[in-house]
C-alpha positions as CSV (number, residue, x, y, z in Angstrom):
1,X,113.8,-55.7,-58.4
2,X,110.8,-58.0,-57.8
3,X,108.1,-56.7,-55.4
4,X,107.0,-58.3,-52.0
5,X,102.8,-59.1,-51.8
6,X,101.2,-57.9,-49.0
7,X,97.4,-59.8,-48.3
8,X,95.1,-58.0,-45.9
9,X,92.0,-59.9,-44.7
10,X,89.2,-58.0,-43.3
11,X,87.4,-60.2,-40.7
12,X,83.4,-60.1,-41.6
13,X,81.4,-58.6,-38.6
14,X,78.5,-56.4,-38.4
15,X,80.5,-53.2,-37.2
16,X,81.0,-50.9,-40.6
17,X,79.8,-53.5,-42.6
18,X,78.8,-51.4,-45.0
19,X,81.8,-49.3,-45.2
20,X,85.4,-50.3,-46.7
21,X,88.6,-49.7,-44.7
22,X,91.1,-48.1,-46.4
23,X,94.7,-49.4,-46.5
24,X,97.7,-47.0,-46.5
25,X,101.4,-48.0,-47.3
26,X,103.9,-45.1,-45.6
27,X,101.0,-42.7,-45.5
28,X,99.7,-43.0,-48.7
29,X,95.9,-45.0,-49.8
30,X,96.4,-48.0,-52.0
31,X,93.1,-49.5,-51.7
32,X,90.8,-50.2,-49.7
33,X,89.0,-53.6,-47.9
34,X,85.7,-54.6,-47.4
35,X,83.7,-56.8,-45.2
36,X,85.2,-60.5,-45.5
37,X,86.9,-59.3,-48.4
38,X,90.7,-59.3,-48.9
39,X,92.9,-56.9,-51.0
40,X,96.4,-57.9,-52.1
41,X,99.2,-55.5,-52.3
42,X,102.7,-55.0,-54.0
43,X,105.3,-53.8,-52.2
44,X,108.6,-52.3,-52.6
45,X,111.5,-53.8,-51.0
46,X,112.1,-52.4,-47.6
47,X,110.6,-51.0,-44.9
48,X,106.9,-49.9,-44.7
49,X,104.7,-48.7,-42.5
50,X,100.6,-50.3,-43.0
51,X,97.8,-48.9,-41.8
52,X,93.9,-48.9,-42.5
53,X,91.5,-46.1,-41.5
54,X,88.0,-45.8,-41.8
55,X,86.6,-42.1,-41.3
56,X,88.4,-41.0,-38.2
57,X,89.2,-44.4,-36.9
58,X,92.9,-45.9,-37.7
59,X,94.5,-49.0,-36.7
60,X,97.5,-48.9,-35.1
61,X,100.8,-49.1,-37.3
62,X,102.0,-52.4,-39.0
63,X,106.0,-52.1,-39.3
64,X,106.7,-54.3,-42.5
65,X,110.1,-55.3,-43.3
66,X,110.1,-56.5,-47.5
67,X,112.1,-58.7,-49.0
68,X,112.0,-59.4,-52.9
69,X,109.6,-62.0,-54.0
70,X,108.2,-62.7,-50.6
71,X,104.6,-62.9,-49.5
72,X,102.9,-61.8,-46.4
73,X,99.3,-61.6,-44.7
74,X,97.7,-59.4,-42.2
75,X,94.3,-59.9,-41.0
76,X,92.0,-56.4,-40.3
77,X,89.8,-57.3,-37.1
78,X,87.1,-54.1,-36.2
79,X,85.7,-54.4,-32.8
80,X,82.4,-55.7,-32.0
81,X,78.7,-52.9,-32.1
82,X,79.4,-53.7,-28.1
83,X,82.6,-52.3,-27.6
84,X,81.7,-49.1,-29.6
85,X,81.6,-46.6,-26.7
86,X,84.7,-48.4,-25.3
87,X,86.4,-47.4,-28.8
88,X,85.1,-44.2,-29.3
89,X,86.4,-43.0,-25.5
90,X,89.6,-44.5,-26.5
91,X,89.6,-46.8,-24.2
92,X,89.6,-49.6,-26.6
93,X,90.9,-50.2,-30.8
94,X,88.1,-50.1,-33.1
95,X,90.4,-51.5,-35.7
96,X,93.0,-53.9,-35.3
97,X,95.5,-54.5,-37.6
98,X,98.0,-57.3,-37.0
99,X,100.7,-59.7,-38.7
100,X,99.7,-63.2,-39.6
């Protein structure tokens, strides 16, 4: 059975930078994404779960329904130096992780 291709494209910002996020499929790493870089992924059909983490931080879960053969893109956003605190209280996501 042919696999589905996930794309995730990490915004470039200043925030982690440096630093790669990695990207999980059901729980396990895959790879990993770094500033304004992307990272293409193949997937099994059926139901995922995506995530990316960097150190303690983690987006929130992107639910990923496969099919065969099909292609699909998320975009990785990490808040700005500004909203740090906000982040770091929880009051805010330091990573965002959505469906494009």
């Amino acid at each position: 059975m042919t696999n589905a291709t996930l794309t995730i494209t990490r915004k470039s910002g200043y925030n982690g930078m440096l630093r790669d996020a990695a990207v999980l499929v059901d729980g396990q790493k895959v790879g990993a994404v770094g500033n304004g870089k992307s990272i293409e992924i193949a997937v099994a059909p059926g139901q995922h779960t995506i995530t990316t983490r960097m150190d303690w931080m983690t987006s929130e879960p992107l639910v990923l329904d496969a099919a065969p053969g099909t292609r699909y893109a998320a975009e990785l956003k990490l808040c700005s130096a500004f909203a740090m605190l906000p982040a770091i209280l929880g009051m805010a996501k330091f990573m965002e992780l959505r469906a494009l």
